[in-house]
N, CA and C of each residue as an Amber inpcrd file, in Angstrom:
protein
   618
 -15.6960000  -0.3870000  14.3490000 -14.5110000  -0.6420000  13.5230000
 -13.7930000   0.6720000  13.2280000 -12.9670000   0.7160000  13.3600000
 -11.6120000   1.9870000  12.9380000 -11.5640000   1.7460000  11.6910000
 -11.6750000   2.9160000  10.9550000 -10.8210000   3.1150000   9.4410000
 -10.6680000   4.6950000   9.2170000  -9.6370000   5.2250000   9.6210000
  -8.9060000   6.1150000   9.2900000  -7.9110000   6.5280000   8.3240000
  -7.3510000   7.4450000   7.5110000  -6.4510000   7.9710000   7.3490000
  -6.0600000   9.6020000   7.6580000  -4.9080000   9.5300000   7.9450000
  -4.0860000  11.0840000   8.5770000  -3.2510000  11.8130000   7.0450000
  -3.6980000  12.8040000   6.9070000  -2.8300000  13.5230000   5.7670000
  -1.5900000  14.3180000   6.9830000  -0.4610000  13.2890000   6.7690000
   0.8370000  13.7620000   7.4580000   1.6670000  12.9850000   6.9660000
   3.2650000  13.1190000   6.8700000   4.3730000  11.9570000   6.5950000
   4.3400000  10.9650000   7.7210000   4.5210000  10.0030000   7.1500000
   4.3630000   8.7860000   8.2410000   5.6050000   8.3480000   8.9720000
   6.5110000   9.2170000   9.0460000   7.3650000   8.9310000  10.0290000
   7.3430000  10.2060000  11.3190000   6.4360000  11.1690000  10.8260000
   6.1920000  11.6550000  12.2990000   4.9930000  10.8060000  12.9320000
   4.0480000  10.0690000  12.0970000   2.9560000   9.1520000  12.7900000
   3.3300000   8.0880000  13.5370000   4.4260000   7.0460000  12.5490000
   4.9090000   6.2780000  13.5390000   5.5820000   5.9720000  14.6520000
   6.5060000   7.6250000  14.8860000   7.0300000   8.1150000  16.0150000
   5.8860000   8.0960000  17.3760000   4.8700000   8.2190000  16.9820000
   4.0000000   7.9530000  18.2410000   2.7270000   7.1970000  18.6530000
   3.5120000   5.7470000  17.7760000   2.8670000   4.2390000  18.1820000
   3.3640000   3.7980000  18.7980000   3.1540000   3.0810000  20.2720000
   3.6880000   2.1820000  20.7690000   4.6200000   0.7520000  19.9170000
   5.1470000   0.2100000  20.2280000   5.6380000  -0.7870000  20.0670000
   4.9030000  -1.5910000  20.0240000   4.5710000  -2.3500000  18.5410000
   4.1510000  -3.7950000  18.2150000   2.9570000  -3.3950000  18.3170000
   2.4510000  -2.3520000  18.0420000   0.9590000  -1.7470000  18.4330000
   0.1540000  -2.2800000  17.2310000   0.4000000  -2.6280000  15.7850000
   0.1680000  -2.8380000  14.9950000   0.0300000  -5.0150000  14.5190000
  -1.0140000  -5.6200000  14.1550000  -0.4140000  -6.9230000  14.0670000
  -0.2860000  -6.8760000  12.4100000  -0.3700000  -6.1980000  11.2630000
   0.0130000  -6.3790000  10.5540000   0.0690000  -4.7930000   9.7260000
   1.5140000  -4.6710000   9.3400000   1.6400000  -3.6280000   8.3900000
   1.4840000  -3.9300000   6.8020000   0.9050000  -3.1290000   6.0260000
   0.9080000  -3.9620000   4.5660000   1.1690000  -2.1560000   3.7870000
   1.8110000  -2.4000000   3.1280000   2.7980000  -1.1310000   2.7940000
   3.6540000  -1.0180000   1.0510000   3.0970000  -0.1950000   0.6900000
   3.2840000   0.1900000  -1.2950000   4.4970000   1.8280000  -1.2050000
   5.7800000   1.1000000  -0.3220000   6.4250000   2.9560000  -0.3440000
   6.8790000   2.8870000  -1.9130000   7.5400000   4.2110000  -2.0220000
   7.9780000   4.3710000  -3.1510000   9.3590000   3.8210000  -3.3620000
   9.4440000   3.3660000  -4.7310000  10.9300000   2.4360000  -4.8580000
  12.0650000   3.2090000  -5.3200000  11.8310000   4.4260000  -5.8470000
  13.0240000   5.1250000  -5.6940000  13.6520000   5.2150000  -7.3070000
  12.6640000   4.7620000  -8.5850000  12.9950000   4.4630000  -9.7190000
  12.4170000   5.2820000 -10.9530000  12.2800000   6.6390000  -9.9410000
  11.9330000   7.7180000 -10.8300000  10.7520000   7.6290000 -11.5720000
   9.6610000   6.6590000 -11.0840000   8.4320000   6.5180000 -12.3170000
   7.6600000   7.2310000 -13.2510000   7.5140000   8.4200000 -11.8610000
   6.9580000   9.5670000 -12.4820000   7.8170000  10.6240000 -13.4980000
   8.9530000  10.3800000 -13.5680000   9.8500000  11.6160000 -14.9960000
  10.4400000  10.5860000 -15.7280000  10.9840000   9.3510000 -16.0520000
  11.7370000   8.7950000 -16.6620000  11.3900000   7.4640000 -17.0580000
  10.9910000   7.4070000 -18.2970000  10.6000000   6.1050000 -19.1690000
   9.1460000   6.0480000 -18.9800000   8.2720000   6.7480000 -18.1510000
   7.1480000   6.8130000 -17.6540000   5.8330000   7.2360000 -18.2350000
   6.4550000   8.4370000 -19.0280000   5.6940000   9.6890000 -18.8590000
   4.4070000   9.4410000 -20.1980000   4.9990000   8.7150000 -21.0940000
   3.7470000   8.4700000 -22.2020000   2.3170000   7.4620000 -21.3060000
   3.3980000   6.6370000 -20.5820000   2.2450000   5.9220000 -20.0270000
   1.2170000   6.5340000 -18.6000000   1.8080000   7.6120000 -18.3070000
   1.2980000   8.3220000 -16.8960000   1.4030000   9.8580000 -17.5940000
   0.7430000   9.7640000 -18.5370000   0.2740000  11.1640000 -18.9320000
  -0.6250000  12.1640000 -18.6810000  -1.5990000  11.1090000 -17.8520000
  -3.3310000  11.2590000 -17.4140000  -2.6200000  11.9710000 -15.7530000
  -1.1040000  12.0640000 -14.9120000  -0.8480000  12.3020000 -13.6510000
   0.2020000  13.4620000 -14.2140000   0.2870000  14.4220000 -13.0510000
   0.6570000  15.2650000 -12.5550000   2.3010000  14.8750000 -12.1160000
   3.5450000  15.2530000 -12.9320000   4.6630000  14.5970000 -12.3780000
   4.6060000  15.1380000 -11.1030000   5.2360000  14.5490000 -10.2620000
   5.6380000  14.5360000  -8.8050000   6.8210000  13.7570000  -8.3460000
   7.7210000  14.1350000  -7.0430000   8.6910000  14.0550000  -6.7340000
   8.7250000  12.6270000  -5.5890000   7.5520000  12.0460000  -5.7610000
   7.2050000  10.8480000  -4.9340000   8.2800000  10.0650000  -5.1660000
   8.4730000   9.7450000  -5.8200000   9.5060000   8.6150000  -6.2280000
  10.5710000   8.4520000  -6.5250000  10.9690000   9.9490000  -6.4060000
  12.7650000  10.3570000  -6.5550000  13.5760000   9.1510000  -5.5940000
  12.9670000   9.1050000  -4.0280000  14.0530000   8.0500000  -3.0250000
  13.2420000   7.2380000  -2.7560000  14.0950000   6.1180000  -2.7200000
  13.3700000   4.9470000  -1.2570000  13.6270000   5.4090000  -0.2790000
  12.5930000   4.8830000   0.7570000  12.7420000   5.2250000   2.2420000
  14.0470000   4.6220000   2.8740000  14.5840000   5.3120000   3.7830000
  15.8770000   4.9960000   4.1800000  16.0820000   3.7560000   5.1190000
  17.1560000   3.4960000   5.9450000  16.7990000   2.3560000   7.2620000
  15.6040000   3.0350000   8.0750000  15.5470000   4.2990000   8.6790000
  14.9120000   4.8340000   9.5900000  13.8790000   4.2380000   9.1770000
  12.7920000   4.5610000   8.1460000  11.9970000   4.1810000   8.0840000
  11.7040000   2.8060000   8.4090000  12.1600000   1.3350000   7.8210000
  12.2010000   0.3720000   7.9750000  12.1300000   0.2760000   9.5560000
  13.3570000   0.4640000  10.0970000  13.1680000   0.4810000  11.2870000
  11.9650000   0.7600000  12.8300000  11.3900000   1.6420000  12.3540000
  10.2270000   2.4560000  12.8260000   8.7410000   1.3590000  12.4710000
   9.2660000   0.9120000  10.7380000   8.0760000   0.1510000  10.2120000
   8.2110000  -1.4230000  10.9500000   9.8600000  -1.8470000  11.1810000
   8.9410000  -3.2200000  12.0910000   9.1860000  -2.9600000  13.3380000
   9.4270000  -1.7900000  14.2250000   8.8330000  -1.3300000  15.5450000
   7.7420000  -1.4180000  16.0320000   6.9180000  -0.6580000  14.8800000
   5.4530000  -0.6920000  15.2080000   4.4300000  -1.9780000  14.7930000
   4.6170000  -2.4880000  13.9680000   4.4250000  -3.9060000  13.6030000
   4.5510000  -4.9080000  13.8380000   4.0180000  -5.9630000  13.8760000
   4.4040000  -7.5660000  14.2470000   4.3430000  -8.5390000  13.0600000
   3.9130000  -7.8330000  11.9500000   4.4960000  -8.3510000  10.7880000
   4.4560000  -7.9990000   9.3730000   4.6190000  -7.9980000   8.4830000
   5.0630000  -7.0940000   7.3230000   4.5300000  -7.4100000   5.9470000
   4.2680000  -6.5310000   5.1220000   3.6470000  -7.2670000   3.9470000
   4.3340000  -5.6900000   2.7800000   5.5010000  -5.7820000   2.0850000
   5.6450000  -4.9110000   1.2200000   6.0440000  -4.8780000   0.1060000
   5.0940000  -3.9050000  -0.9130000   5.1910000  -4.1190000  -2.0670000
   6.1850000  -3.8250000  -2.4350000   7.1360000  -4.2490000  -3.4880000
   8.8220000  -4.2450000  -4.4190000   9.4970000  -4.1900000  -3.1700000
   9.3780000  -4.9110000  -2.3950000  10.5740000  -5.6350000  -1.8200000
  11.5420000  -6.0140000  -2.0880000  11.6800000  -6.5690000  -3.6460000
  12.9780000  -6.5100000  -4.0830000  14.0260000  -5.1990000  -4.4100000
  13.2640000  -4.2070000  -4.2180000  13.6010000  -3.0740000  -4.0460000
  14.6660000  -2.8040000  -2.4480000  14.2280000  -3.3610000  -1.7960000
  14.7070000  -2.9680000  -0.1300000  15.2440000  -4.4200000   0.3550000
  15.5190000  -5.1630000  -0.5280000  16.0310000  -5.9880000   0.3600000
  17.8100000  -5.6990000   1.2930000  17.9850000  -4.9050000   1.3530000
  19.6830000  -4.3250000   2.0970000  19.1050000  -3.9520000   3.6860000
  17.6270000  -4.0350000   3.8460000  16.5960000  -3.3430000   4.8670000
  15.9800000  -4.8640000   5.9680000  15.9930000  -5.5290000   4.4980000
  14.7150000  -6.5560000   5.0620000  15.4160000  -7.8830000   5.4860000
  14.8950000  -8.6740000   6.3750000  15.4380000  -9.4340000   7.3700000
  15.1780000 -10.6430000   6.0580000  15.9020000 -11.9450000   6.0320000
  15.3880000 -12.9200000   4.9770000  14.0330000 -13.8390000   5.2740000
  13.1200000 -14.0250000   3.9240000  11.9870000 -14.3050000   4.3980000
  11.8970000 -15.5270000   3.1220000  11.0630000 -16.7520000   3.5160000
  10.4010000 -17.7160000   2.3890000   9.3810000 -17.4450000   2.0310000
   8.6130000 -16.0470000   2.5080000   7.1490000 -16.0200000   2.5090000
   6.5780000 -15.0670000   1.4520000   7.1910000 -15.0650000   0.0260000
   6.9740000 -13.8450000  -0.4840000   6.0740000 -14.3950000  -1.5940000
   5.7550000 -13.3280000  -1.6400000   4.1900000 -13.0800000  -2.4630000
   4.5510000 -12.9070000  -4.3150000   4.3200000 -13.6440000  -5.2440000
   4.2910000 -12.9800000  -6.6610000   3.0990000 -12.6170000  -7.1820000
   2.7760000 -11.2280000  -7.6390000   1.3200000 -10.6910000  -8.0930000
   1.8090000 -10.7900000  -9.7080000   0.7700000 -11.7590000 -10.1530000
   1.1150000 -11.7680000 -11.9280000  -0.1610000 -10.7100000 -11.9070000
   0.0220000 -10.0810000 -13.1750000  -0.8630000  -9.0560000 -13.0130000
  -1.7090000  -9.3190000 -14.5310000  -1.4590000 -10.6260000 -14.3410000
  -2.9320000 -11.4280000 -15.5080000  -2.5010000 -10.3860000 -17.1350000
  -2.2110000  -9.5500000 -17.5510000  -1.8510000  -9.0180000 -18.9280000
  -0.9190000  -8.6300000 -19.0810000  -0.4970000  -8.6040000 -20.4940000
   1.0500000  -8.4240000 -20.5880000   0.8220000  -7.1800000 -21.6240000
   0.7640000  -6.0490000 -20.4670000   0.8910000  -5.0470000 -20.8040000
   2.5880000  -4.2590000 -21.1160000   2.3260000  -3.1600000 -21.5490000
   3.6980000  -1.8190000 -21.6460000   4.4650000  -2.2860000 -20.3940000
   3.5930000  -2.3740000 -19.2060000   4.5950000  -2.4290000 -17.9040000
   4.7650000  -3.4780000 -17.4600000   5.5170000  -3.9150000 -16.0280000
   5.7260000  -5.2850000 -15.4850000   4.6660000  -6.2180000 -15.5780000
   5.3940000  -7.1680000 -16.0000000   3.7810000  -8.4300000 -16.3720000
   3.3050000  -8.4310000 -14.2820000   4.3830000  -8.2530000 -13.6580000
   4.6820000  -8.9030000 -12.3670000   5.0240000  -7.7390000 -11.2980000
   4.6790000  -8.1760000  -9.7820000   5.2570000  -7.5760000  -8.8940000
   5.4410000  -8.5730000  -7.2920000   6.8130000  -8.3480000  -6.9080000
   7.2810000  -8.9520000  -5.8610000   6.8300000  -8.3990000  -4.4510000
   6.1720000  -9.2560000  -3.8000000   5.5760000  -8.4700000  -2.5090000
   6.7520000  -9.3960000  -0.9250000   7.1470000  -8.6480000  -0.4080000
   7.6430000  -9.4010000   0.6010000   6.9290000  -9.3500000   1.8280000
   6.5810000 -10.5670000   2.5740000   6.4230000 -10.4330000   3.6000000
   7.1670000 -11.2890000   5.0630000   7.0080000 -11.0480000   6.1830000
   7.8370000 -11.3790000   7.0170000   7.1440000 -13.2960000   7.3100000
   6.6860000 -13.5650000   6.9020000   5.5660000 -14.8000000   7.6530000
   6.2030000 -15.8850000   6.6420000   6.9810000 -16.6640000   7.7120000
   7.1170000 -17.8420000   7.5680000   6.1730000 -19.1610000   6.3260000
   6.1990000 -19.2860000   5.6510000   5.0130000 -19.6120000   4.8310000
   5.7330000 -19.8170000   3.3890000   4.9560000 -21.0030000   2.4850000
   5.3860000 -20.9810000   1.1720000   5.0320000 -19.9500000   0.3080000
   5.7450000 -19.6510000  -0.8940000   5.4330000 -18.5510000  -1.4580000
   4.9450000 -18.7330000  -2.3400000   3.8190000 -17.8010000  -2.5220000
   2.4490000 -17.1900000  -3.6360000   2.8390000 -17.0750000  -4.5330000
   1.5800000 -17.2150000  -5.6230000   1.4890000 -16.7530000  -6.3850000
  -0.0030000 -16.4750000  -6.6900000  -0.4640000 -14.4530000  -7.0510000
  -1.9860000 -14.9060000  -7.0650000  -1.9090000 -13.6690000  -8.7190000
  -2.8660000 -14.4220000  -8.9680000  -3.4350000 -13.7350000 -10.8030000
  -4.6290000 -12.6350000 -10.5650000  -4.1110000 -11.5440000 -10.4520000
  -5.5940000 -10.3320000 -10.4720000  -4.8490000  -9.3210000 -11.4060000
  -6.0830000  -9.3380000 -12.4100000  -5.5140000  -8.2050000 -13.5170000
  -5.9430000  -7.2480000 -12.8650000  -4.8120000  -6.1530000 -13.6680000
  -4.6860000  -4.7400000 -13.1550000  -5.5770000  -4.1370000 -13.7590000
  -7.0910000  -4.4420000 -14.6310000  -8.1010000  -3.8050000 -14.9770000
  -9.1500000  -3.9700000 -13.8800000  -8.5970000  -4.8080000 -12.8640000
  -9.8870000  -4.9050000 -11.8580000  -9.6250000  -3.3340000 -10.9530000
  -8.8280000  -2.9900000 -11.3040000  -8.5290000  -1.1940000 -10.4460000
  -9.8450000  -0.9470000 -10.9850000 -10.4550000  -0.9620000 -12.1670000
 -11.8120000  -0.0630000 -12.8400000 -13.3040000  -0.5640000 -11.9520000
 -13.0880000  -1.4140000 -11.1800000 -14.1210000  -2.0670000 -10.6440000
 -14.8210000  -1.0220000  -9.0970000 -13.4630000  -0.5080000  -8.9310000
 -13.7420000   0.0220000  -7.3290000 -13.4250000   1.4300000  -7.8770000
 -13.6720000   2.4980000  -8.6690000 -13.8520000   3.8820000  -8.6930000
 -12.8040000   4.3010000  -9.9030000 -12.2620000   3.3870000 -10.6070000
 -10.9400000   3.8870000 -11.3380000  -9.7090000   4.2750000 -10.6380000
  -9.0660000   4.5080000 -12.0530000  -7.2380000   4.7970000 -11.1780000
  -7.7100000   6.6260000 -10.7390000  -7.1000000   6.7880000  -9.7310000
  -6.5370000   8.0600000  -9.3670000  -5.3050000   8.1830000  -8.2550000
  -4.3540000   7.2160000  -8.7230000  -3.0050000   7.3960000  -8.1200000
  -2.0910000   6.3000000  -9.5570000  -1.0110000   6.6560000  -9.9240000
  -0.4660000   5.9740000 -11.2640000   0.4280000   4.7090000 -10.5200000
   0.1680000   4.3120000  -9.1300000   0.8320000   2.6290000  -8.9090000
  -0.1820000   2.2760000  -7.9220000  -1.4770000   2.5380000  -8.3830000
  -2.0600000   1.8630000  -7.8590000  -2.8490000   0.4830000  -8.3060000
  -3.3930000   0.0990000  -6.8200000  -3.4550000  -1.6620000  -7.3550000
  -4.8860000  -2.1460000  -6.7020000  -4.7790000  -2.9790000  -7.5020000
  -6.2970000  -3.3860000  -7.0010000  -6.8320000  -3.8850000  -5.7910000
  -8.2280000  -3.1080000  -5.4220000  -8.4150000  -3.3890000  -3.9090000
  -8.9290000  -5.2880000  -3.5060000  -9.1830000  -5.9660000  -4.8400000
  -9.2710000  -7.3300000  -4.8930000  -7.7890000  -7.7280000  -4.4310000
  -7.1270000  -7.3000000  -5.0110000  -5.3520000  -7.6190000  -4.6410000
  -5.0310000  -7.7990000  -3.2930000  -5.5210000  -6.5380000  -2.6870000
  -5.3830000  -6.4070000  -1.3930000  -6.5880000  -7.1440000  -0.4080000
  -7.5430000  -7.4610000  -0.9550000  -8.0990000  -8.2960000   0.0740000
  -8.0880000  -9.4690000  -0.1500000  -7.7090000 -10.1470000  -0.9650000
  -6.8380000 -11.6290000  -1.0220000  -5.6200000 -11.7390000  -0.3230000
  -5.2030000 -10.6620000  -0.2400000  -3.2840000 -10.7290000   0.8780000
  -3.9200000 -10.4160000   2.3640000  -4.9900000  -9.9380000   2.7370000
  -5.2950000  -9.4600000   3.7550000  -6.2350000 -10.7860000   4.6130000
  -6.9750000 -11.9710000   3.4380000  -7.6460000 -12.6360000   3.8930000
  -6.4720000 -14.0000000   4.7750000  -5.3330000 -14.0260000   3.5140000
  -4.1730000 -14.8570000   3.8150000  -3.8150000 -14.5050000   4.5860000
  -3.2840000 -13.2470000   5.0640000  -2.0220000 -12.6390000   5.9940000
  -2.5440000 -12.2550000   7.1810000  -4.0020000 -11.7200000   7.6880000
  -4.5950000 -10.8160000   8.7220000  -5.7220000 -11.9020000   9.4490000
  -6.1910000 -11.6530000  10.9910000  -7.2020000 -12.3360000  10.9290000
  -8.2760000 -10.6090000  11.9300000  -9.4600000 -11.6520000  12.0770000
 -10.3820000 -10.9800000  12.8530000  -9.6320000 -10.4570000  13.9010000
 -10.2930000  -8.9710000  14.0760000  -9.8640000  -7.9900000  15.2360000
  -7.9880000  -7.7980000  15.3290000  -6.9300000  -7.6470000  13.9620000
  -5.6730000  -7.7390000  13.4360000  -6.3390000  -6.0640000  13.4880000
  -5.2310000  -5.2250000  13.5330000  -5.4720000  -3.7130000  13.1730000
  -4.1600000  -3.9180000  12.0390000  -4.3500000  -2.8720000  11.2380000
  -3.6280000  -2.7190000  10.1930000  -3.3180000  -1.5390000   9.7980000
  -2.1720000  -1.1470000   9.5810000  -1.3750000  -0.3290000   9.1380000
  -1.0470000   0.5730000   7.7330000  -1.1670000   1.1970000   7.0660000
  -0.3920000   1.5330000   5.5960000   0.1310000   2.9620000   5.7680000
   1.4490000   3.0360000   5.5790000   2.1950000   4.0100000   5.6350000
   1.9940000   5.0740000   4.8190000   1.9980000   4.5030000   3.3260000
   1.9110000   5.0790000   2.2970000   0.6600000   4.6150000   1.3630000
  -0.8300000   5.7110000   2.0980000  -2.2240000   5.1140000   1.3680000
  -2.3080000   4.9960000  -0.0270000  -1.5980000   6.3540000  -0.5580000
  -1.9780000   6.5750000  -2.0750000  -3.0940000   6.5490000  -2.5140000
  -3.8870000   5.8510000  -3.1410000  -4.9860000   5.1950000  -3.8920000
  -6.2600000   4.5990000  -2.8690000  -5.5570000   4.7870000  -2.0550000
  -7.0280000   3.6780000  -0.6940000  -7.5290000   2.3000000  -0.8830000
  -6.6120000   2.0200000  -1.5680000  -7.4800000   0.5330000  -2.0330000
  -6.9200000  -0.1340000  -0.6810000  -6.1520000  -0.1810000  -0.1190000
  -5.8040000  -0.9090000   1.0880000  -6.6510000  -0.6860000   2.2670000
  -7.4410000   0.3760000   2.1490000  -7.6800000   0.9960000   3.2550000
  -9.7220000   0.3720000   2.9830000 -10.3430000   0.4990000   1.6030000
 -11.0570000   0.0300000   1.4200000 -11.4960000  -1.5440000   1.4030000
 -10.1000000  -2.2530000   1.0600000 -10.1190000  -3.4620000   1.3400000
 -10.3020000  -4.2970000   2.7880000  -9.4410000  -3.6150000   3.7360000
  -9.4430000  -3.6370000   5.1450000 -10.7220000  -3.8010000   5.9280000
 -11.5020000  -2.2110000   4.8420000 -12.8030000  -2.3280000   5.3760000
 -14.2130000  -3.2780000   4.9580000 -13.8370000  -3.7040000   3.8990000
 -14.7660000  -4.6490000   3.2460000 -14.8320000  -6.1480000   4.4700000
 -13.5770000  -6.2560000   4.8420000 -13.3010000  -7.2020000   5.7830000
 -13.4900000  -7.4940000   7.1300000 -13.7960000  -6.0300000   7.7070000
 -14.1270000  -5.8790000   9.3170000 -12.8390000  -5.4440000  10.2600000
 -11.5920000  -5.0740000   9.7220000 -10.4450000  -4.9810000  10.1300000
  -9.8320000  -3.2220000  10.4060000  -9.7780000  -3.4490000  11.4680000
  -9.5290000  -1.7890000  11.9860000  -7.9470000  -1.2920000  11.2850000
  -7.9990000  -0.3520000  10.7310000  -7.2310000   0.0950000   9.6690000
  -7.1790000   1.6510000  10.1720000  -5.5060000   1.9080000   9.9010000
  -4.9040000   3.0950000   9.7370000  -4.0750000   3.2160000   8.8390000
  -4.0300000   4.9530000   8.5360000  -3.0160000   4.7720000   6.9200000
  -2.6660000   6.2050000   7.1630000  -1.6170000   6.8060000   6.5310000
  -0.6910000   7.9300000   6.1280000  -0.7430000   8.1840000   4.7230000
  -1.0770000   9.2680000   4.8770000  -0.7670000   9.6020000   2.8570000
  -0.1530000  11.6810000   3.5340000   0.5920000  11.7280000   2.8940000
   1.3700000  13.2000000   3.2170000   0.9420000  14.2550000   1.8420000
   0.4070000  13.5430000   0.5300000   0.3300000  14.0990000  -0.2170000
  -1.0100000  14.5070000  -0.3940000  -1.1980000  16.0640000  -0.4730000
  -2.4430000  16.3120000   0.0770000  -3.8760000  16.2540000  -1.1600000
  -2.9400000  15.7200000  -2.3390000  -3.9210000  15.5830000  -3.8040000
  -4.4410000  14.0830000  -3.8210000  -3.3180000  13.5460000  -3.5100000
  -3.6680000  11.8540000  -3.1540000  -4.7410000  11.5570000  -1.7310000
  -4.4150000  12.6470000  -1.2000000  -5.1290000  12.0750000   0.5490000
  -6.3750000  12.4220000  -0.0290000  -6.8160000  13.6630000  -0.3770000
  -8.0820000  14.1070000  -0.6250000  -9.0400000  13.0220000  -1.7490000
  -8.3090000  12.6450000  -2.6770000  -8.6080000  11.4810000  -3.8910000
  -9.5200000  10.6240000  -3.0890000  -8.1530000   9.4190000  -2.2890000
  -8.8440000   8.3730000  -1.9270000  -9.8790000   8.7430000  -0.2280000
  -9.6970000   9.7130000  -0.0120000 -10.8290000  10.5140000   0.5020000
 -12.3120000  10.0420000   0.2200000 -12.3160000  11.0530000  -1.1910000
 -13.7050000  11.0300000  -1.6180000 -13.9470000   9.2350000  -2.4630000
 -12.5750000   8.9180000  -2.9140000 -12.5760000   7.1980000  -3.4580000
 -13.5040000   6.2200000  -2.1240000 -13.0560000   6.6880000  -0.8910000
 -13.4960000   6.0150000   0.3020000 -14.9490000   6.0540000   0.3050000
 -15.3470000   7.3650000   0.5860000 -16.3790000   7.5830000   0.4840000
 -17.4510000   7.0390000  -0.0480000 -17.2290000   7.0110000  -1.6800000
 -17.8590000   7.0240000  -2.7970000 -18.1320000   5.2500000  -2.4350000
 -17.4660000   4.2570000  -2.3450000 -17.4070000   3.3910000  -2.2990000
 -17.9730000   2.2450000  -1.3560000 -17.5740000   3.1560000  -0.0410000
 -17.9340000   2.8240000   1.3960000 -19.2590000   3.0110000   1.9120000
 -19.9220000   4.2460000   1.0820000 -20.7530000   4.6700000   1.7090000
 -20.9490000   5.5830000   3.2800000 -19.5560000   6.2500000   3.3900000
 -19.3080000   6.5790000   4.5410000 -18.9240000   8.2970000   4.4540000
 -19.1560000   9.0730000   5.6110000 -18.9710000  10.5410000   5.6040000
 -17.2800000  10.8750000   5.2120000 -17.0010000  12.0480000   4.5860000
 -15.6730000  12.3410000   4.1190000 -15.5700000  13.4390000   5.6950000
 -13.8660000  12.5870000   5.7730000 -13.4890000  13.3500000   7.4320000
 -11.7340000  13.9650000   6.6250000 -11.8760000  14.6580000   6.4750000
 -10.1690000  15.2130000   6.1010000  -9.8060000  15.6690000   7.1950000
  -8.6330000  15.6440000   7.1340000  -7.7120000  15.2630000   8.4230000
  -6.3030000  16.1960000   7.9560000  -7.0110000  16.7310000   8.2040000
  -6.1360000  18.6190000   7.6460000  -4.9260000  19.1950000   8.5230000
């Protein structure tokens, strides 16, 4: 089984995938809503501001992302919809408490299909190593979208790892997995998060 991640930006990675090389991308970019400096900061006090979230990714990206893909799964989609082709298949994550932040988050994906709704509180992040990325989500989250959306021997994609829970989830499942994280505090994190979890040797990818 493959489970990798590359500490590089993921648009020089996806520049050298074949076409459709991927059967499912599942993807958390940044929405472009300043999280980390503005309205944020009492609640993400425990993180390091950073410039992650100043832009959304542009068309290029999109473009590149369903090049390499054969089908799509991304978080705040309502964020990018000027990008995204129209879909019935979208995902609502209630996030079970009605906390400071969104009770909710909109996941789009490309697959034909009625649309979700699934309940995983955002305290189940404490289950798999704690937070060490401030939008990250639970790796239960992700292997409930992965059991729906992916099947046996599907390789999978994440542009933007962050946190690894996608990447740990993938692997709980048997599903050959690749991921991009450019930020070299985050790559190293869910690094040793992998590790710790997986039971598997730490390979940095320097």
């Amino acid at each position: 089984m493959l489970n990798e991640v590359y500490h590089m930006d993921c648009m020089n990675f996806m520049q050298s995938i074949p076409d459709k090389y991927f059967d499912l991308a599942i993807v958390d970019p940044p929405y472009g809503i300043q999280r980390s400096r503005i309205g944020y900061q009492k609640l993400w006090k425990y993180y390091k501001p950073k410039d992650w979230d100043d832009a959304p990714p542009d068309k290029k990206y999109f473009d590149e992302l369903f090049r390499i893909s054969k089908n799509q799964i991304i978080f705040g989609g309502n964020y990018f919809t000027s990008y995204l082709p129209p879909s019935m298949g979208w995902i609502v994550w209630d996030k079970g408490q009605k906390l400071t932040m969104s009770d909710g988050e909109l996941i789009y994906t490309s697959f034909h299909k009625a649309l979700r709704i699934i309940t995983v509180h955002r305290t189940k992040i404490c289950k798999f190593g704690g937070y060490i990325h401030p939008t990250q989500k639970p790796v239960e989250l992700y292997q409930w979208i992965l059991n729906k959306y992916a099947k046996p021997g599907h390789k999978i994609i994440d542009t933007h790892i962050g946190s690894g829970s996608s990447r740990i989830a993938a692997y709980s499942l048997g599903l050959d997995f690749l991921g991009c994280e450019k930020d070299k505090e985050y790559f190293e994190l869910q690094e040793k998060r992998f590790s710790e979890q997986c039971n598997t040797k730490l390979n940095f990818n320097l």
